[in-house]
N, C-alpha and C positions, 0 to 999 in steps of 0.2 A: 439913572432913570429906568423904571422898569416897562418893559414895553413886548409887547405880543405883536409878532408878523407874518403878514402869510405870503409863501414863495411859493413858485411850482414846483419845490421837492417837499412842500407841508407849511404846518404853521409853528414857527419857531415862539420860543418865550425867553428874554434873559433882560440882563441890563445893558443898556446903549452905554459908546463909552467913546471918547477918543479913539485915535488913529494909534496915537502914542501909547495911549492906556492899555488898547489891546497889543499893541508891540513888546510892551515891558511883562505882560502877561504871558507872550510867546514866549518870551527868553525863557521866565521863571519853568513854565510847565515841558518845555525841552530840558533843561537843564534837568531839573530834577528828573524825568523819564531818561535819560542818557548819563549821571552824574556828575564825572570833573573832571570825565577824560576830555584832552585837547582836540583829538577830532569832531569832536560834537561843539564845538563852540561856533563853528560856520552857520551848522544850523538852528543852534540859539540867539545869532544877531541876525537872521534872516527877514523876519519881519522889519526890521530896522534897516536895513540896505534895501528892502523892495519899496518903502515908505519914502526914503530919502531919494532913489533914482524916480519916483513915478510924482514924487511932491507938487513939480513946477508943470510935468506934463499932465496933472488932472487936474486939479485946478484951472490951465490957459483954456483946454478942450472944454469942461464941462462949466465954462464962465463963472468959476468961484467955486462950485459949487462939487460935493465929493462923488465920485462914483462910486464908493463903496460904503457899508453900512459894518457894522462892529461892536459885537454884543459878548458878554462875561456871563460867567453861570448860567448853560444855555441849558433848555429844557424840551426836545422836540416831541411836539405835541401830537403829531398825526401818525405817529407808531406806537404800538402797544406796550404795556409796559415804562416803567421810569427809566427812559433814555437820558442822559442828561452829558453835557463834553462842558470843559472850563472855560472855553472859547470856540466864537462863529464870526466869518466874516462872508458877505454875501454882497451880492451886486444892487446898489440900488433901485436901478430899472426892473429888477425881476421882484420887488419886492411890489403886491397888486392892493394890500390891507395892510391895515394895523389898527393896535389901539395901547392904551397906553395900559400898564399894569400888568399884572401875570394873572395868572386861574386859580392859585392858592390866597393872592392880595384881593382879589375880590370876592375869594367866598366868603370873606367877614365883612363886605363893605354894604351900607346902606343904602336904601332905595330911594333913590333921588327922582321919580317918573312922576309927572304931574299927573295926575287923574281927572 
């Protein structure tokens, strides 16, 4: 789901995604940045060991609910120029807006404003 947020370091744009989703994307884009050497495997399953030891402690603390948010194909919005990283993960208490879409998916979309 494509979705625009605004935190106090700007306004982010990517797609919302799992915990697991961005996990499996960590691996991918470490691995490839480090390639097939064995010291770099620690920190391609990192995502995955911080996800698995924090599982039952976020969850009990935040009554169900995640304290983290986790987005793919991220686009930061409030610096000049096409910034853009393969993955963001941010806190959800710091997250103060959003909306759903990105700035490119709405500049084709229609005007739905009642007049």
């Amino acid at each position: 789901m494509a979705i625009c947020l605004t935190t106090p370091g700007g306004m982010v744009a990517g797609h919302l995604v799992s915990t697991s989703s961005w996990a499996d994307r960590w691996r991918r884009v470490v691995s490839v940045a480090t390639g097939t050497e064995d010291r770099s495997d620690h920190m391609a399953q990192l995502a995955h060991t911080v996800q698995a030891s924090m599982e039952q402690t976020e969850t009990a603390a935040a009554g169900g609910l995640h304290a983290f948010i986790h987005l793919l194909d991220v686009t930061f919005l409030s610096v000049p120029g096409d910034v853009t990283a393969p993955l963001w993960r941010g806190r959800v208490c710091d997250v103060s807006g959003w909306s759903l879409g990105t700035p490119s998916a709405a500049a084709g979309a229609t005007d739905v404003t009642d007049h």
